[in-house]
N, C-alpha and C positions, 0 to 999 in steps of 0.2 A: 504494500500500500504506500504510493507517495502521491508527490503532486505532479501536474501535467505537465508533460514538456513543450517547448517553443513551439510554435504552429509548424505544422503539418499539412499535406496536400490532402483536401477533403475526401471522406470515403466514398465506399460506393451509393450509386444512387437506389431509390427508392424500388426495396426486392418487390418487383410485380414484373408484368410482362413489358412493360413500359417505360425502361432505363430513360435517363436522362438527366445531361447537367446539373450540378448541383448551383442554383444561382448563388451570391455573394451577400453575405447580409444587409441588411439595408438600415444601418446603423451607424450615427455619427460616428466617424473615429477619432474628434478631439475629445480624448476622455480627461478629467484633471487628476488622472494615475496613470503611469506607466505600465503600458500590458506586459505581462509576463509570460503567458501560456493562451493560445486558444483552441478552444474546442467546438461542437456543433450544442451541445445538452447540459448545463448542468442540474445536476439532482440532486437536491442539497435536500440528506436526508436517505436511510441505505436501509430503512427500516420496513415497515408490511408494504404499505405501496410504495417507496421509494427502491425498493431491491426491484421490483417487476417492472414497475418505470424504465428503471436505467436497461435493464435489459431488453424491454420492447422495442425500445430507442437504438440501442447497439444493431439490434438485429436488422434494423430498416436501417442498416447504413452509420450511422450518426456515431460521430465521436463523441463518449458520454465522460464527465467526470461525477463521482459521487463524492457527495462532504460530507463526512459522518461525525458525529460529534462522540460515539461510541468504542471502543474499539474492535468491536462486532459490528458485521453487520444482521439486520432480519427483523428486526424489532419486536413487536410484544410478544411474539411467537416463540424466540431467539434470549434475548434479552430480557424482557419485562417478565420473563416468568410464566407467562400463558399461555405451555405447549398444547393446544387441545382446542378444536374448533368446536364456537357455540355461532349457530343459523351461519345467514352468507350462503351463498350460493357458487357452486364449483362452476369449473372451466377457464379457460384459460390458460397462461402459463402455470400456476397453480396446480395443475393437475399432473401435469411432468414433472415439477419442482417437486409432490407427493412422493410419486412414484421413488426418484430420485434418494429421497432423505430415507422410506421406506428400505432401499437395498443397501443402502448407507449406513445400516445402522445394525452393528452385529450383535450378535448373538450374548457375544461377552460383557455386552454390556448391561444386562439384565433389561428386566419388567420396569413400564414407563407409564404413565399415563398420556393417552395421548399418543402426540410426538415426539419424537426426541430432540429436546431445542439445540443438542451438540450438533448432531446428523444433520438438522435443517440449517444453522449457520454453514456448515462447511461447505455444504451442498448449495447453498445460495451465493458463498463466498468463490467456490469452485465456477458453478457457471456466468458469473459475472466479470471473471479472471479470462475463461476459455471465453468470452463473446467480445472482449477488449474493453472495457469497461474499466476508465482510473480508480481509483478509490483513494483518497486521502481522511485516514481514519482521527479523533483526535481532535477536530478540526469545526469548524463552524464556519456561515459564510456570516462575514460581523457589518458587509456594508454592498446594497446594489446601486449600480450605473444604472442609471435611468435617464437616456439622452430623448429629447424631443417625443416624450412621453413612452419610452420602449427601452425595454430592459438593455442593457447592452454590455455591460461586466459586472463581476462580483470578486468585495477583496473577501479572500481565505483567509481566515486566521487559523494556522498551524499548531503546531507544537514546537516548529524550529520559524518563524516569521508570516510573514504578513504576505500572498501573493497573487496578483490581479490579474484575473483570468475575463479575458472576451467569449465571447457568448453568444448565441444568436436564441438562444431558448430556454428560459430556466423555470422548473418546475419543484414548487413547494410540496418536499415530502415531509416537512420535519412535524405533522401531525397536528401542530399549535399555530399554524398559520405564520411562524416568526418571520419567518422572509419574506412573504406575501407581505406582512406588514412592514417590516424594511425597505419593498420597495416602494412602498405610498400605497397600497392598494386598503379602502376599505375594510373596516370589519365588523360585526357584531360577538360581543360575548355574552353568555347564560342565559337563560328565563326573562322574560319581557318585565316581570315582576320588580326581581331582587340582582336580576341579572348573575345569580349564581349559574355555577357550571355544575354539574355532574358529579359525584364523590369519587374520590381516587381509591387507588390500593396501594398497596407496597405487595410483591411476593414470596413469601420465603418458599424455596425448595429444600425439599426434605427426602429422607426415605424412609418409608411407610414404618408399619412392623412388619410388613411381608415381605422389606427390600426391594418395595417398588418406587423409584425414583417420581416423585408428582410435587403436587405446587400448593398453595393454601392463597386463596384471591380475598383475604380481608380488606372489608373496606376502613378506611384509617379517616374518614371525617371531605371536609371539605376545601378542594384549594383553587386559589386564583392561577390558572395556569400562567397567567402574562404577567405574573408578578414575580419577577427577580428573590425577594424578601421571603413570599411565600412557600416559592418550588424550593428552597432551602429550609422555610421550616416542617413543610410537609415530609421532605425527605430526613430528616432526623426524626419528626413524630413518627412515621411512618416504623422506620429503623422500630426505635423501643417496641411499636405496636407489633409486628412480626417475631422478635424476638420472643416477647413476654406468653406470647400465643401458642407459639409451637414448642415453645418448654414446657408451655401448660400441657399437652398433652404427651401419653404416655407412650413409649416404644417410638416416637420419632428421633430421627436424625436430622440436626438441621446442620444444611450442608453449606446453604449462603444464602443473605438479603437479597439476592438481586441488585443487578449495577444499573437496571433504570423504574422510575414510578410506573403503576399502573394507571397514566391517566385517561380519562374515559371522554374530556373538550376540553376547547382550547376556543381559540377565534375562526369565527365562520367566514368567510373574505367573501366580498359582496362581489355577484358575479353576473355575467351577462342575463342570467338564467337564473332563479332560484328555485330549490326543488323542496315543497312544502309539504307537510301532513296530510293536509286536505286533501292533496293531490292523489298521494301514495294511496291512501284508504280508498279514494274511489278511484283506486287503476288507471288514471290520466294518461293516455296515452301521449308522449313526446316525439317530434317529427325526430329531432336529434340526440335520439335517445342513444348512449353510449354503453350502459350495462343494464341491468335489473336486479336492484335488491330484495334482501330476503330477512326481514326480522323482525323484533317485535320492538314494543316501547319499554327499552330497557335501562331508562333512566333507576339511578338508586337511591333515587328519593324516596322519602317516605313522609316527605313535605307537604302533600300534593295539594292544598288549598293555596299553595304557592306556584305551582304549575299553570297554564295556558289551560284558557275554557275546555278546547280543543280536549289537553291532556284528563281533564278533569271529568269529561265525560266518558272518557273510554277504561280509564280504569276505575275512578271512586265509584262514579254512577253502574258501570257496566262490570267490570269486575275481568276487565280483558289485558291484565298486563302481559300475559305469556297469550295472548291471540297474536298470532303472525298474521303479518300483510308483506306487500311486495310491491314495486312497484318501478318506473320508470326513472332514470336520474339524466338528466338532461346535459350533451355537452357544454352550452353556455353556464351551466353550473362548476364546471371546472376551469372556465374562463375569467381570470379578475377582474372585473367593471373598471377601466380608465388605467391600465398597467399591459400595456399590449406586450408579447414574448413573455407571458406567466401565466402558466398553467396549474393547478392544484393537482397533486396526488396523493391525494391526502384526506383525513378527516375534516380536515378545513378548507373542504368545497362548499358552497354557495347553497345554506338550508338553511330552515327555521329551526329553530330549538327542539324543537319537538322530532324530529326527521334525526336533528344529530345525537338523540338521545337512542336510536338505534340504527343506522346504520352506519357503522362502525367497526363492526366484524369482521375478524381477518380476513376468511375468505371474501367476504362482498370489498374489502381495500385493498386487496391482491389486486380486483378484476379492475377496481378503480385506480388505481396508479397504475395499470398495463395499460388502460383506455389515455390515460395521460401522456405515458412511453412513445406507444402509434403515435397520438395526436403531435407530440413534438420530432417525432422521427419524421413524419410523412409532412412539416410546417419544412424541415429544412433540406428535406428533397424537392419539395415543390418549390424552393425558393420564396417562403408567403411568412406571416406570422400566422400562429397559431386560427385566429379566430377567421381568418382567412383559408384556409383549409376545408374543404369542401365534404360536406358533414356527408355525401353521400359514401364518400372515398371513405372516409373516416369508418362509418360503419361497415363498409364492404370487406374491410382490413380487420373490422372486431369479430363479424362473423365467421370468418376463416381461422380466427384464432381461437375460437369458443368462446370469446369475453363475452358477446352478444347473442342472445339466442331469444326462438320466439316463445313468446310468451304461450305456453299453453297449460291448461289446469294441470295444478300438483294434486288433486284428488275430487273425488264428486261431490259437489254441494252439500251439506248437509242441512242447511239454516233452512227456514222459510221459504218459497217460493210465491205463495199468492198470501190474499190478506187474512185467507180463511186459515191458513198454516201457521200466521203470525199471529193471529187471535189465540188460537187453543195454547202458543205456547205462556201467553201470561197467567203468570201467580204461580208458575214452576220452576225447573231446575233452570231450563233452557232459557227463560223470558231476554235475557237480553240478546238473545238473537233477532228476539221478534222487535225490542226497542229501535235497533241498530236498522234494522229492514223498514220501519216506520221512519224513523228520518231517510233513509236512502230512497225513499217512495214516498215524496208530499203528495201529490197528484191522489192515493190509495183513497177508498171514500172512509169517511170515521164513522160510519154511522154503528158500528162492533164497538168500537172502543167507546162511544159514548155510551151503548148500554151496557159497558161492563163498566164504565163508571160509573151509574145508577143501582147497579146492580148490590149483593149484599155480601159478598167474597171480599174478605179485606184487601188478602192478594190479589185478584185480580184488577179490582179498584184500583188498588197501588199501582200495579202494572198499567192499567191503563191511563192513568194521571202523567206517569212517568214517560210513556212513549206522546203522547198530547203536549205535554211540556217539552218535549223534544220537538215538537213543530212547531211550536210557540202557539197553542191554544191556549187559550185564557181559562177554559174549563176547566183545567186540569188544576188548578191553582186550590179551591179548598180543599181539595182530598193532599195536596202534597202540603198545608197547613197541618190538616189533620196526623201527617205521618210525624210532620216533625212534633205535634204538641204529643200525642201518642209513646213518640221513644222509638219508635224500631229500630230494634238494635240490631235484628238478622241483614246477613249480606252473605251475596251469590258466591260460588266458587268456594275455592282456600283462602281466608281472610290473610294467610301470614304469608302465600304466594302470590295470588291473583291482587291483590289490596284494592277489595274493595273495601267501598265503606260503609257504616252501619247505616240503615237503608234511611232516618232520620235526617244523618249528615248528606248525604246522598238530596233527597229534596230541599235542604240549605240549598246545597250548590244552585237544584235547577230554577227554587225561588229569585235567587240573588241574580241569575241569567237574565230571570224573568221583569226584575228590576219590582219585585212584589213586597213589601213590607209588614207583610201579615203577620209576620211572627220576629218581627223586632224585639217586642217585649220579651218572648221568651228567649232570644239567640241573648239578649242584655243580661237576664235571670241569670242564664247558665254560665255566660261568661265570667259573670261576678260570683257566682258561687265554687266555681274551679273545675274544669276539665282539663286530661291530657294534654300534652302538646301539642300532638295532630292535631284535636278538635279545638282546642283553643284557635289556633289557625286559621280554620274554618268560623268560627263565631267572629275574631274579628276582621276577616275579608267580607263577611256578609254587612258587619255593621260601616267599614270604609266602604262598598259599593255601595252601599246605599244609602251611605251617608247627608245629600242633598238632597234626597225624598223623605226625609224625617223630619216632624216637628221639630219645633225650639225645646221642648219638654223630653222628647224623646233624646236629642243628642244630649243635654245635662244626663243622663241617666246612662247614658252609651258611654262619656265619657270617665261618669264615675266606674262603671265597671270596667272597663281597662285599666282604670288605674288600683281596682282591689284585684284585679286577677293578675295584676304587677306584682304582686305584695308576698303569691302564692309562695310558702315555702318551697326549696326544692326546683321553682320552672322550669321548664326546657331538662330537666335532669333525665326524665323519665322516658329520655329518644334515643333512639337505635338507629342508625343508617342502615341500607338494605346489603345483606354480604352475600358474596356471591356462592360462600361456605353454609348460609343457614345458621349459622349460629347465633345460642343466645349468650354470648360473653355481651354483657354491658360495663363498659367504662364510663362515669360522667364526666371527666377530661377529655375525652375521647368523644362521644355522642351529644353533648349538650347542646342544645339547639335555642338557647336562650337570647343569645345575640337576636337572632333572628327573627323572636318574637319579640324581641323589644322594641327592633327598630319594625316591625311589621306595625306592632300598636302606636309608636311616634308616628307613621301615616297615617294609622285610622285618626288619631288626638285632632292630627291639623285635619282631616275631614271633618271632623266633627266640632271644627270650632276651638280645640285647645291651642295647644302646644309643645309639639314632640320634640323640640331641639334640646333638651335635657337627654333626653334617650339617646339620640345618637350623638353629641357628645360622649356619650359613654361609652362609646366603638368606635368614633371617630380615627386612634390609632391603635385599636385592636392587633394582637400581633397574626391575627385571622386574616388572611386575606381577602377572603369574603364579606369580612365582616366590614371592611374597610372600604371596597367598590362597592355595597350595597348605600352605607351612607351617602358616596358622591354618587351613587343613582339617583335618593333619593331627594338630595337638593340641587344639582346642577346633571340632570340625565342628558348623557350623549349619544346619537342615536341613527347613522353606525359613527362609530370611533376610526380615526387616524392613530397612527402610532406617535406618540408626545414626546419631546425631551423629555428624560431624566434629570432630576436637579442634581446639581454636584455631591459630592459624598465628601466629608473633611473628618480626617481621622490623627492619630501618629507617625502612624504606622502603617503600611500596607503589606500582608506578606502575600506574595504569588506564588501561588503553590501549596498546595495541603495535603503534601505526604506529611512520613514521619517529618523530613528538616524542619516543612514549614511550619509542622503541627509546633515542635521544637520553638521554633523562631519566636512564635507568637504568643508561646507560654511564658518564655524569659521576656519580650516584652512588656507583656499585660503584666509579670509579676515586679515590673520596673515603676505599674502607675502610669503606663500607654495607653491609650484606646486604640488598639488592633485591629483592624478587617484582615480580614485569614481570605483570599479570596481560591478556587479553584475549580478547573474546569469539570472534572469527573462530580461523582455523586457520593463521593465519600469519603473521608478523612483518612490520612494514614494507607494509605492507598497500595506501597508494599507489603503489607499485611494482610490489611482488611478485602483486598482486590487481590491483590498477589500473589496471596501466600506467602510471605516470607514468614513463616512463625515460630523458627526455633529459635529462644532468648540464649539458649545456654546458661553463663554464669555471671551476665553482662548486669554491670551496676550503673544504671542510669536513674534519675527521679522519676521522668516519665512511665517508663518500666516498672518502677515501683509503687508508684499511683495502679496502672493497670493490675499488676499482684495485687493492692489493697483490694480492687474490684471484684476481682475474681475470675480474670480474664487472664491468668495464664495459668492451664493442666499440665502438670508435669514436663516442666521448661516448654511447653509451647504455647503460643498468645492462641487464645480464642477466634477466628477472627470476626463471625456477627457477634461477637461480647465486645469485642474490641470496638469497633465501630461504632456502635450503642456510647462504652463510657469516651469514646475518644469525643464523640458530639458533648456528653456530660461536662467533660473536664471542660471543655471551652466555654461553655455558657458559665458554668461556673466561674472561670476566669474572667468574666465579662466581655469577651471575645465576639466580635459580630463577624457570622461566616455566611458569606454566599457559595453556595454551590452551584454547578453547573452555570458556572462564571467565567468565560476565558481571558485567561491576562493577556495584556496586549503589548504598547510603546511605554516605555518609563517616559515621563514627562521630565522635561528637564530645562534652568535656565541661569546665565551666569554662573556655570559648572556645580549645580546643585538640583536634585531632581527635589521635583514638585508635584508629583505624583505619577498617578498609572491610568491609562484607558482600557475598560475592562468593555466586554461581548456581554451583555446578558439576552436573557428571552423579551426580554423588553426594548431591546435595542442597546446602543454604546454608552456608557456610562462612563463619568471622570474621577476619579477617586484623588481628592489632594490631600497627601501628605507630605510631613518631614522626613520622611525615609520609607524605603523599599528595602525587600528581602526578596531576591529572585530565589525561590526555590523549587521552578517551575521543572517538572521531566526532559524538558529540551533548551531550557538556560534562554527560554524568550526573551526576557526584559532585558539581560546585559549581554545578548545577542550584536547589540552594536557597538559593544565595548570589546569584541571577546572575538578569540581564533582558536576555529576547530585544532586541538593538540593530536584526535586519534577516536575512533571508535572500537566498541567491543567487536568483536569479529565474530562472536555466537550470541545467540540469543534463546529464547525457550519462555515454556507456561510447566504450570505445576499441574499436574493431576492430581485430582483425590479420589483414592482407587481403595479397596476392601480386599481383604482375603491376602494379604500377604505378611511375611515375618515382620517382625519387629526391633531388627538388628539391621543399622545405620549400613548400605552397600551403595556400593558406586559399579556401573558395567558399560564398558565403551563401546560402539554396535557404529559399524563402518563409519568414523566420524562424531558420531553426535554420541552423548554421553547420557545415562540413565540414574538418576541417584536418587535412592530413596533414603528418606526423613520420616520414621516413625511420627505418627502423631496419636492426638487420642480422637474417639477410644481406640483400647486395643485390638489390633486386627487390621488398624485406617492407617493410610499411610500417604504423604505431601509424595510426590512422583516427580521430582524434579528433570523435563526436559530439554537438554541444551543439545540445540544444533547451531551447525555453521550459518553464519547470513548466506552466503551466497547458494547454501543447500537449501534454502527456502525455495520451496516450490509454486509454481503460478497459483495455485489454487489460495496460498496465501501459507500463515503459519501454522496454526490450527493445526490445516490439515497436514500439514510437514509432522508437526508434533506426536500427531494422532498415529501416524503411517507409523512413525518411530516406537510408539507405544505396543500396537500391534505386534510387528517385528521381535520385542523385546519380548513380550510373552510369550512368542511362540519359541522362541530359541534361548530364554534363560531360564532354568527353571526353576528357581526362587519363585518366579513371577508367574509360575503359570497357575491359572485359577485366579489371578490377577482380575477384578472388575471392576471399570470405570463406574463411578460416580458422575461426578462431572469437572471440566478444566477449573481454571482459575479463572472468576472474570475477568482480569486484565493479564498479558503477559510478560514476565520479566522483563522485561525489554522488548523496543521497539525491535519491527521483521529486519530494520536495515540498522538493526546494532544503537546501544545505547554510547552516544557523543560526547565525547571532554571535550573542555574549554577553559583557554588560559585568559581572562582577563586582564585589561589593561585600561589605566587613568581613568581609574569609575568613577562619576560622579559622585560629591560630596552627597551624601546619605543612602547612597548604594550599596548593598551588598549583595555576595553570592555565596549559595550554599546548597548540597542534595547533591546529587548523582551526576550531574553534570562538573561536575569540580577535577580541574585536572588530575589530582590526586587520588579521587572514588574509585573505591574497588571495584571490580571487573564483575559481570550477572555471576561468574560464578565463583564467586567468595562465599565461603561460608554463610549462614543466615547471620547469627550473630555478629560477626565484621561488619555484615551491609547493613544489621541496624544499627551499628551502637556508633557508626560513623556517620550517618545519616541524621542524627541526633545531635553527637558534637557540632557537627558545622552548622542546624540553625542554629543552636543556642550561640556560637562562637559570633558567628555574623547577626545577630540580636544584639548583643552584648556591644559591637562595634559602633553598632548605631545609638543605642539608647543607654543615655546614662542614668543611674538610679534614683530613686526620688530620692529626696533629703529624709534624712529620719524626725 
């Protein structure tokens, strides 16, 4: 994996019967950066649709580079932990790429659930290699050219610098919309409401007690995707919640956190096209339809008086959250509105809230970043931009590939067909079929449903109120009085899977639709005498909608009940998020959803006359990220959003880089009486350990080290490494330490021979961090990168495995070149695999699979090792495929320093564990020490 080299003569043209010249882009070439590399594609982003992008694109020709911010590529499948397809719909490359990972994945490496996400990275990373396809791993794209409204370059930001590559097409695969939003394109984020997104996960993988390698999908609460602040605090909550969970349970192994979040949205980028709810549920047929998805409403809320009417009918009212629909997705929905040469491959196409709260799904993002792939493979054969591409051509190239196929029934009707079918089924199990069938059919005569609303069947009554109220008949209105003053509390389906709601809350909803105030006084009763969280929700959306249809008498009475159901001991304590495990573990750090009634009821306050600026004050800087764009929705709503400056950041201290040095760096600083930002690009601290596997301590005496001992993070001379992880985030909050993660450092800022801080990448675009002093303790020596000359790199490199079933006596075994060393760890039985091969024995398919071949090999012909079975790698590996780099610096800037593995003097990947950390240690604190002197006593 590196970056792209100098332009090259374009590839071939567009594979149909129909070659021809590849015309020249049609993009300013005065750029205000010097180009470095060009290419036809970039794919910023190597994850579920961004793997199948880059290679649709390769295959029509196109020179693709991918920019992964990962060290893998494959994404949630690979990475996030989620080996295991739920809905989506097959075809496409996806279905070779199956096949593929399927024969890829041996025997020895035991029972999986699912897929095997080793098999599938290597196998995705393999055929991305064999179709010519760059990869620059590591990496993020931190700035787009955007000449005379068309994309036209992007600077890389690396691991070893900064480099600006031309472009004639660049397609957002990074899931969150970030480059869509870097290059000016529109966007919307969450629920129309509160503007939240969708709950995250964290995943740990484990093995069973039957020694089946599988995943645990807890959800961990709620995060601002676009929020810098937040993806870092989610990703440390997350961390503890993973941990604490799978040690609660019995006979697991937990193998690792996962090196990326489970997240579920991000930003929608407003697009030629938008592809709605409404649409999907009644089958809309799309002239320029590019795939067909396949899912249900699988948002994991359990909010839903906070959800879209839309949402609120289909699951509270009807009880249909596992009901699948399917439906058309339009190419102008992968198109950016006013960012011509950007395409989306990604979750962050062009829908409503509702649309992206299911589809989502691996396989249906596989077929949509393939549909993106073509689409830019076939814009720069034809010489066109993207939106110029001839939607027939387009599909003619999907259906030959399977991405597109027709639409024909997946099974025989079962629901209602006439009115007399939809009648019988009210006041039974099925009735919401018959509801759903009465709004899909206004035209239908009521004169049925009016005599079962006369009639003397509670249920049927009910049913028939409720389907009436769904066409907005006004008759239906006393009998859904009557349910809510009544109480019903029954509801359709599995209340704790289908959620619906108790059939009461249920005619709330369709009253408050209805804009009806009949039962103000009671939704005021209840609210003031105390209900759940959910229902509380729902009590005060009913009294903010209908807040300007009530008396003066009625809002005094509204407003004092908000303000006693404020008072309730416990609020918001009593919530659960939806997990995709089912379980009832309740945390109230974890679930509380109190933010969010508070700042729900300061709305209803100023509807009714009060005043809720007390309330959100009091989340105004919530360290929630949600909690903090719900406030600025609900006094200054933006509607869609551009991507904003960042304000400056002013600190001490900035360290870059959050291995061990940095971790190092920042501890001796912060215990100097610094304000430290620890800034780093990965997702976790400590990152040869906790990623790496470096975990043998030996007998090495550091403070750091010994804090971890205190914790309980090192077995038998080896560091834990998710224990490690977990107290490594502790210790620094502790320290009062503010850490971004998945942050990439950039330029040292510098002036009159003094730097003055650092430009850092985040998800939210470039950020300045000013301080009095920097710590480069980045894995590639970025920041004194322009101070500094390469001395030499390692000449091997390697990942660890963590493998079961062998001895427990420390061996080393040299296997034509590349070296095999095993490191005991616990429990016993487990064993760190330490693989080191030459650089230049790295094979096209990448390292991995170099590693992997090596591993094979080793068992079959050492026999310590046989019976040998993979676990799984290390998320990160010891060093970069092209060897881990020294550098000798020269005339740093006044408040510069350097330290970590880049140090001309860093021992080589394969030094003992112990040497690489207890040196990696010295040198931040040494280079902290240089810059910060200690406070006065």
């Amino acid at each position: 994996m590196g970056m792209p080299q100098p332009p090259a003569p374009a590839g071939p043209a567009e594979s149909d019967a129909s070659a021809h010249e590849v015309a020249p882009a049609p993009v300013d070439a005065q750029l205000d950066a010097e180009v470095d590399a060009e290419v036809d594609v970039v794919v910023a982003g190597g994850g579920t649709g961004g793997a199948t992008a880059a290679l649709a694109a390769a295959e029509l020709g196109a020179r693709v580079l991918v920019v992964e911010r990962d060290t893998g590529l494959g994404g949630v499948g690979t990475r996030a932990g989620v080996h295991f397809y739920y809905w989506g719909r097959r075809g496409g490359l996806q279905d070779a790429l199956d096949k593929e990972v399927r024969a890829a994945t041996p025997e020895s490496w035991g029972a999986v659930r699912g897929f095997h996400p080793v098999a599938k990275q290597v196998t995705v990373e393999s055929r991305l290699a064999a179709a010519g396809v760059q990869v620059v791993a590591e990496a993020v794209v931190g700035r787009v050219h955007v000449v005379d409204g068309r994309v036209a370059a992007v600077d890389v930001e690396g691991p070893e610098g900064r480099t600006t590559v031309r472009t004639r097409v660049l397609v957002d695969a990074t899931g969150n919309g970030d480059v869509a939003a870097l290059a000016g394109a529109r966007y919307r984020v969450g629920r129309a409401w509160d503007q939240v997104m969708n709950t995250y996960s964290y995943v740990p993988r484990y093995l069973d007690a039957d020694g089946r390698l599988t995943f645990a999908n807890y959800d961990c609460g709620w995060l601002d995707s676009t929020d810098p602040d937040d993806v870092s605090r989610a990703l440390v909550h997350g961390r503890a919640v993973g941990l604490a969970r799978v040690r609660a349970q019995q006979g697991h192994t937990l193998l690792t956190l996962g090196p990326q979040l489970g997240v579920r949205e991000g930003r929608r980028v407003v697009g030629r096209a938008t592809l709605r709810q409404a649409d999907v549920l009644a089958e809309v047929a799309r002239d320029d339809v590019v795939m067909r998805c396949r899912t249900h409403h699988d948002t994991h809320a359990r909010d839903y008086a906070n959800e879209s009417d839309l949402a609120q009918l289909w699951v509270p009212v009807l009880g249909w959250r596992r009901r699948g629909f399917r439906g058309d997705v339009p190419y102008g929905a992968l198109l950016a509105d006013g960012v011509d040469g950007l395409l989306i491959g990604c979750r962050a196409f062009s829908g409503d809230q509702d649309v992206a709260a299911g589809v989502r799904m691996q396989r249906d993002m596989h077929r949509l970043g393939e549909a993106a792939g073509v689409a830019a493979g076939l814009a720069v054969a034809l010489g066109v931009a993207p939106h110029e591409v001839p939607v027939e051509r387009l599909q003619a190239h999907l259906r030959d590939r399977g991405v597109l196929e027709d639409l024909a029934p997946e099974s025989v009707p079962t629901g209602p067909r006439t009115v007399d079918d939809a009648l019988a089924l009210l006041g039974g199990e099925d009735e919401s079929d018959a509801l759903w069938w009465f709004r899909e059919h206004p035209g239908a005569p009521r004169d049925g449903l009016h005599a079962a609303l006369a009639g003397t069947d509670h249920r049927r009554r009910r049913g028939a109120a409720f389907a009436l109220a769904l066409l907005g008949d006004d008759a239906a209105l006393p009998v859904l009085r009557e349910v809510v003053l009544a109480g019903d509390d029954d509801a359709p389906g599995d209340p704790r899977l289908d959620l619906a709601a108790p059939r009461w809350v249920a005619a709330l909803v369709l009253l408050r639709l209805a804009r009806d105030t009949g039962v103000v006084d009671v939704a005021i009763e209840r609210l003031a005498a105390g209900r759940d969280s959910a229902t509380t929700l729902y009590l005060l959306h009913h009294l903010h909608g209908l807040a300007f249809d009530l008396t003066d008498a009625q809002r005094a009475r509204a407003r004092d009940a908000v303000e006693r159901a404020l008072e309730r001991p416990g609020l918001g304590e009593d919530f659960a998020v939806q997990s995709s495990e089912r379980t009832d573990t309740r945390e109230a750090t974890l679930t509380s959803i109190r933010w969010n009634i508070e700042l729900t009821a300061s709305a209803a306050l100023d509807a009714l006359g009060g005043d809720g600026r007390g309330l959100r004050d009091r989340w105004r800087d919530d360290e929630q990220g949600a909690a903090r764009r719900f406030v600025r929705h609900l006094e200054a709503p933006v509607d869609p959003e551009r991507l904003r400056p960042l304000p400056d950041r002013r600190v001490d201290v900035v360290v870059a880089g959050g291995g061990l040095a940095g971790v190092a760096a920042a501890l001796e600083a912060a215990g100097s009486g610094a304000r430290v930002l620890l800034v780093e690009h990965g997702p976790v601290l400590g990152r040869e350990v906790t990623a790496a596997r470096r975990t043998a301590t030996g007998a090495a005496d550091d403070p750091l080290l010994e804090a971890l001992r205190e914790r309980g993070c090192v077995v038998d001379g080896h560091l834990d490494a998710p224990a490690t992880a977990v107290a490594l985030d502790a210790l620094c909050a502790q320290a009062g330490i503010e850490v971004l993660l998945h942050a990439t450092p950039g330029d040292a800022l510098a002036a009159d021979g003094a730097v003055t801080g650092l430009a850092v990448t985040t998800v939210a675009g470039p950020l300045t961090v000013r301080a009095r002093a920097v710590v480069d303790a980045t894995a590639g020596g970025r920041v004194v990168q322009p101070w500094a000359e390469e001395v030499g790199r390692d000449d091997r490199t390697g990942v660890v495995l963590l493998v079961e079933g062998v001895a427990d006596t420390p061996r080393r075994w040299s296997l034509d070149g590349s070296d095999v060393v095993l490191v005991p760890a616990a429990p016993p039985g487990w064993a760190n695999l330490r693989v080191l091969v030459p650089v230049a024995a790295v094979g096209p398919g990448g390292l991995l699979a170099t590693v992997l071949d090596v591993f094979e090999e080793a068992v079959r012909r050492v026999p310590a090792l046989h019976g040998a079975r993979l676990a799984l790698p290390a998320d990160e590996p010891l060093a970069p495929d092209r060897g881990g780099r020294r550098l000798r610096t020269r005339a740093l800037p006044r408040g510069l320093a350097h330290a970590g593995a880049t140090l001309a003097d860093a021992p080589s990947v394969e030094a003992p564990d112990p040497e690489v950390l207890g040196q990696l240690l010295r040198s931040g604190r040494t280079a902290a020490r240089r810059l910060v002197q200690p406070a006065p006593v």
